[in-house]
C-alpha positions as a LaTeX table, in Angstrom:
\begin{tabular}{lrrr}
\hline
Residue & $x$ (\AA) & $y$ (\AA) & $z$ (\AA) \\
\hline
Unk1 & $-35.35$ & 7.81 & $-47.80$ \\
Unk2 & $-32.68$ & 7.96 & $-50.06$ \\
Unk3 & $-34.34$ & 5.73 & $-52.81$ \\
Unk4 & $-32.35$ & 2.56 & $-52.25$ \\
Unk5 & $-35.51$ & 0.69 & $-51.70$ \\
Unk6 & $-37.52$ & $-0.30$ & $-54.55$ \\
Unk7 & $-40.81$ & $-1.84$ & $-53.95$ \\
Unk8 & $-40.92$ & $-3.97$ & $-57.16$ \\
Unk9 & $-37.83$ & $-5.85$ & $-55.79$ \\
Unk10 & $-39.80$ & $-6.61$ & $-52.38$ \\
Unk11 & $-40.50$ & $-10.24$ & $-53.28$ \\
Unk12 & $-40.63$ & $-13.27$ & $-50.71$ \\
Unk13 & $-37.21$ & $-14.19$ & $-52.25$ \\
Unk14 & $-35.57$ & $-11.44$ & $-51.89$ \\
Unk15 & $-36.85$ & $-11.08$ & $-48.58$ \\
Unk16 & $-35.65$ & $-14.80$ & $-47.79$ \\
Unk17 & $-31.86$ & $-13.50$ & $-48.63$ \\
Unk18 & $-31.79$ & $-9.84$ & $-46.72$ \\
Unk19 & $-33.40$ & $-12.20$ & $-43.54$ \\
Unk20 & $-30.58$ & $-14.70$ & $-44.13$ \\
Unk21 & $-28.19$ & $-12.32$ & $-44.67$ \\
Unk22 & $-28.93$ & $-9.83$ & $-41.63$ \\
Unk23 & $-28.81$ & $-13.57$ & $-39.49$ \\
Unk24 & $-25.42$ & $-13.96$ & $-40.80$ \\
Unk25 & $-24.17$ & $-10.60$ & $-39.94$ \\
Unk26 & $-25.99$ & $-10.76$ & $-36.41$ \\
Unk27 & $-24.22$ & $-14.31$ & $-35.73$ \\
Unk28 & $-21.15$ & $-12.58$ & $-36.32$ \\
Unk29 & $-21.71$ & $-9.42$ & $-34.57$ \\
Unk30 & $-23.16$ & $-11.31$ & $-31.51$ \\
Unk31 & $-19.31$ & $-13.55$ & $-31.42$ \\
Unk32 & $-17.95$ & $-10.21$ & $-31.24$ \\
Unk33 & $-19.43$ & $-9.07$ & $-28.82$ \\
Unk34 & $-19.05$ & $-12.03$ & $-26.34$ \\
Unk35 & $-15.31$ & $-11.93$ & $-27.01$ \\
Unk36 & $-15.42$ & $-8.26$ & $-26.21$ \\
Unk37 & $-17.41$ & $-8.71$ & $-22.86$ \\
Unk38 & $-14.34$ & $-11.58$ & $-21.78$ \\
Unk39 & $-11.69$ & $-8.89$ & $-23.04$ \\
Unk40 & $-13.62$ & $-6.09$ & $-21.62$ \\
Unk41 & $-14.09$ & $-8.01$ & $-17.85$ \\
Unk42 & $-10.15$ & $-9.03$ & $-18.23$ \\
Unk43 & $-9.11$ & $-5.29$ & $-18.50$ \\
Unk44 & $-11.22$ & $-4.35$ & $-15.96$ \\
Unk45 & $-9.47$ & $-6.60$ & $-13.65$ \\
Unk46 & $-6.16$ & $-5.32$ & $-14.53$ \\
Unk47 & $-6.90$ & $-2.23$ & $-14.22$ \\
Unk48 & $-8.42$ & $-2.71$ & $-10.59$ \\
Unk49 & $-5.34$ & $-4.64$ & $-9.51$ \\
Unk50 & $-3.35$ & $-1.45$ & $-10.96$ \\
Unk51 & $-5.40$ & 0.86 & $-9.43$ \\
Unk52 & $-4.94$ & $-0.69$ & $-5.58$ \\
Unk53 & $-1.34$ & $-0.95$ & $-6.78$ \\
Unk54 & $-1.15$ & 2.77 & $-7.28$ \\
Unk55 & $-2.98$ & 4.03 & $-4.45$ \\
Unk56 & $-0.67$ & 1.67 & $-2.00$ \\
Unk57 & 2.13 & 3.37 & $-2.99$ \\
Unk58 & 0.54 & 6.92 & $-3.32$ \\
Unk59 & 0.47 & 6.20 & 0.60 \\
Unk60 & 3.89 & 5.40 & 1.07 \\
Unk61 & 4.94 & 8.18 & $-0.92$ \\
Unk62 & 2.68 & 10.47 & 1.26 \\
Unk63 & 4.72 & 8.59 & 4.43 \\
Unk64 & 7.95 & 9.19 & 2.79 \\
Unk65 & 7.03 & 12.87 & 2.09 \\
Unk66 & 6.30 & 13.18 & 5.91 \\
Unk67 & 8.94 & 11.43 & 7.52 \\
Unk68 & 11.40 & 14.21 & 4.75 \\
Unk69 & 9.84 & 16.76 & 6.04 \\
Unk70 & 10.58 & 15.82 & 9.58 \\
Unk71 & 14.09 & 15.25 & 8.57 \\
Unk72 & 14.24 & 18.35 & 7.10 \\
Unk73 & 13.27 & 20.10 & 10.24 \\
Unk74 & 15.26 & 17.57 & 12.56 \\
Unk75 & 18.37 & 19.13 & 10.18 \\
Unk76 & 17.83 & 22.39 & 10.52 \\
Unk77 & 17.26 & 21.90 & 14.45 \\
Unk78 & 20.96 & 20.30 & 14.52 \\
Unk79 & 22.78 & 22.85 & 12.17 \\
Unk80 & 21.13 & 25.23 & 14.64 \\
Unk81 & 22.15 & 23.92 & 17.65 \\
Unk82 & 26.07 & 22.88 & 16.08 \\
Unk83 & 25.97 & 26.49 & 14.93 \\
Unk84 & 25.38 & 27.26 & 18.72 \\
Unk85 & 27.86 & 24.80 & 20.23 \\
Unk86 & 31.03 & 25.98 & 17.56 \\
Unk87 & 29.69 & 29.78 & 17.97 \\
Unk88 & 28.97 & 30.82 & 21.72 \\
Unk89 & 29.35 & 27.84 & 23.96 \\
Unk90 & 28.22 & 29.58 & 27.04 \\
Unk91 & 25.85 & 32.23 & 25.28 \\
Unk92 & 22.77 & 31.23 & 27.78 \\
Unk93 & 20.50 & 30.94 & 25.58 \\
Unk94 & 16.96 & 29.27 & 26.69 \\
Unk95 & 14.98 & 26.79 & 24.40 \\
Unk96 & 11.83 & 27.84 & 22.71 \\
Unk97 & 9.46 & 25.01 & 24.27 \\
Unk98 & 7.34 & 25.48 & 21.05 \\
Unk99 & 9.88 & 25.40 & 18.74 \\
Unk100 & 10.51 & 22.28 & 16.59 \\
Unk101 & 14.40 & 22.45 & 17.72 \\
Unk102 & 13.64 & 22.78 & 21.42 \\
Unk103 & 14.70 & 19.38 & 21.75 \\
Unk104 & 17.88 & 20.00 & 20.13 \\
Unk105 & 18.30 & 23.04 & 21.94 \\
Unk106 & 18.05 & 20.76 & 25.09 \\
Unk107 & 20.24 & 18.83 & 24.10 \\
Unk108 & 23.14 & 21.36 & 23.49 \\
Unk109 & 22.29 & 22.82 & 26.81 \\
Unk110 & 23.21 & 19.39 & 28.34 \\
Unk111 & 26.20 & 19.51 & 26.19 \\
Unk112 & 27.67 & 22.77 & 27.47 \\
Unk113 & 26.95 & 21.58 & 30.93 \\
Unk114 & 29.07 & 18.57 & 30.51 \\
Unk115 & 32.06 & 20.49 & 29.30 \\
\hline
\end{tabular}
């Protein structure tokens, strides 16, 4: 197409050298690629050993997360319930029984009972 052929150099010899020629570059091309394949399958293995590596510890960061949370609240229950103790011992106030803190607001009941 872009006149690089020329039929008057389309001789058996000339054919002879472009076949041995394209052999030689196939040979080479074909190494490559086997090495690749090895490399590529090698990667690939890392990179699955990574990947259970990462998700393993994407759960224990979710379970970390969690139990923070819970601490969080658990915290807030006992400033609540120290608040409650230091600021009106014998207020009378009643837990929540849905409330995250009605433990901790059991608790400080028993507490002022003991006193």
């Amino acid at each position: 197409l872009d006149g690089g052929l020329k039929p008057q150099d389309a001789t058996p010899e000339m054919n002879a050298q472009r076949i041995a020629s394209n052999s030689g570059r196939l040979s080479e091309i074909q190494t490559r690629a086997t090495e690749n394949i090895a490399r590529i399958q090698s990667v690939e293995a890392v990179a699955n050993q990574n990947r259970e590596v990462v998700l393993k510890h994407a759960e224990e960061i979710s379970q970390r997360r969690d139990e923070i949370d819970k601490n969080h609240v658990d915290m807030r229950c006992n400033s609540r319930g120290i608040s409650a103790l230091v600021t009106s011992p014998t207020d009378g106030h009643q837990p929540d029984q849905s409330s995250p803190c009605s433990l901790t607001e059991a608790n400080t009941r028993q507490i002022r009972a003991n006193e």
